[in-house]
C-alpha positions as CSV (number, residue, x, y, z in Angstrom):
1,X,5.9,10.7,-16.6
2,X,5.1,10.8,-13.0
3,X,1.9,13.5,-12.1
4,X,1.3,13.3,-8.6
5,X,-2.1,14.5,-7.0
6,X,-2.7,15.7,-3.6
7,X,-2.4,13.8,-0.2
8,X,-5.4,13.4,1.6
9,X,-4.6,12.9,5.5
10,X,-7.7,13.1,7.4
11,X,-6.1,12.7,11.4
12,X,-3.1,14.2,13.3
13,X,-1.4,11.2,14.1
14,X,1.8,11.0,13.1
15,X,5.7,11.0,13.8
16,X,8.8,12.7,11.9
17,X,11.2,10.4,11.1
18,X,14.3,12.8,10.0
19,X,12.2,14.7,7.2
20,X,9.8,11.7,6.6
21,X,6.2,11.6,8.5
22,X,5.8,8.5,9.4
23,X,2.2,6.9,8.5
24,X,1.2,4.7,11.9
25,X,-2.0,3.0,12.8
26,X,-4.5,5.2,13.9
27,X,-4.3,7.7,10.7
28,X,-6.1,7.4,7.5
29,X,-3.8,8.8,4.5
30,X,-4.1,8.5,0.9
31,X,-2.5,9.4,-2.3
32,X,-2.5,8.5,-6.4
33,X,0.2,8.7,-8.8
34,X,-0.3,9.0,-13.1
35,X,3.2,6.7,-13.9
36,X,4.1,5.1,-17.3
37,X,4.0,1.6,-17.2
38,X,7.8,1.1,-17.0
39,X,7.5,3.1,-13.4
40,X,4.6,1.0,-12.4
41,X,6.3,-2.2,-13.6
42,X,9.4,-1.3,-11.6
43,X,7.4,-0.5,-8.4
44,X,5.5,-3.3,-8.8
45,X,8.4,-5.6,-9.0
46,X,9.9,-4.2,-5.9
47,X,6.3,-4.5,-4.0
48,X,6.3,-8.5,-5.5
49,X,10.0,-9.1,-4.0
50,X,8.8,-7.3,-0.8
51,X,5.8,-10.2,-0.8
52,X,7.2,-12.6,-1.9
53,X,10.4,-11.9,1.2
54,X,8.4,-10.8,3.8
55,X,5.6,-10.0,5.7
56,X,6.3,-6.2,5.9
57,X,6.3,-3.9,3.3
58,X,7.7,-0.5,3.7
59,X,6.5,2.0,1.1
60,X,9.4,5.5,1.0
61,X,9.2,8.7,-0.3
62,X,11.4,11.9,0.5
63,X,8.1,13.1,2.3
64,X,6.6,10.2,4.1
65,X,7.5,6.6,5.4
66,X,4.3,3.8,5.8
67,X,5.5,0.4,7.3
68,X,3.0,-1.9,7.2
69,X,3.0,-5.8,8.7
70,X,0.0,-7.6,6.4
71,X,-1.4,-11.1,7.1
72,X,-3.2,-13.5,5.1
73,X,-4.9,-14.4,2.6
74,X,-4.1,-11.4,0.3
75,X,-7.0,-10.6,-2.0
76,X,-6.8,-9.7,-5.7
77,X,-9.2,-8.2,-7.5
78,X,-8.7,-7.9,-11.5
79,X,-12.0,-6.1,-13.4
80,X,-12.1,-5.7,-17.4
81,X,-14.2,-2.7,-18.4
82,X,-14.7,-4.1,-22.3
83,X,-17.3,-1.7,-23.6
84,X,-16.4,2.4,-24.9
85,X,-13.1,3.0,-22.9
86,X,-11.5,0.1,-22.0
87,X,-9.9,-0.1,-18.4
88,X,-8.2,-3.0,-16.7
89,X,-8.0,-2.7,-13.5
90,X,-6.0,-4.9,-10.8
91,X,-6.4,-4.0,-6.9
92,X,-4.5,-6.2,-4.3
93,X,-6.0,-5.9,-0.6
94,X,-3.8,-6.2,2.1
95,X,-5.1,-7.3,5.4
96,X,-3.0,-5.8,8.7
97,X,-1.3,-9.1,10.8
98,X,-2.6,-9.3,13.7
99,X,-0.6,-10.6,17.2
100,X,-4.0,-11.9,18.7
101,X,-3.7,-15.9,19.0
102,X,-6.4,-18.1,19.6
103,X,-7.6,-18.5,23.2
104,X,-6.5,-22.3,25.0
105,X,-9.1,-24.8,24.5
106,X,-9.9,-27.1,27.8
């Protein structure tokens, strides 16, 4: 089951790749997906390899394109909700590389 809600883009920066906006520094842009878990698992197998290969992930739909370079350390986040409706939750923060280096030392 895949229930897709509405894209929130709050700037006009973009590019058009083809049919695809590409999603570029400068613009803020999000959106949420309802998936069952064998859609999330897949996904998050491919985002894993991407990791675990890289340091660039590249997330593609038939709308919209967002390449993204992310540094380190990588922060997880995993908070248990125990009490009425349970919720799991697990949120990975990706930090943007950076090409600054550190400045000479004399």
């Amino acid at each position: 089951m895949s229930d897709r809600t509405e894209t929130t883009d709050e700037s006009e920066s973009s590019e058009r790749d083809g049919d695809r906006t590409v999603i570029r520094e400068g613009r803020n842009f999000e959106t949420e997906y309802r998936l069952d878990a064998r859609e999330i698992g897949e996904f998050l197998i491919r985002l894993g390899e991407q990791l675990r290969d890289g340091d660039e992930l590249r997330l593609v739909t038939d709308e919209w394109e967002l390449p993204f370079a992310f540094g380190e350390p990588i922060e997880l986040e995993i908070e248990f909700e125990g009490v009425d409706d349970t919720e799991l939750e697990i949120e990975i923060e990706l930090p943007g590389r950076t090409d600054e280096t550190a400045p000479d030392v004399r």
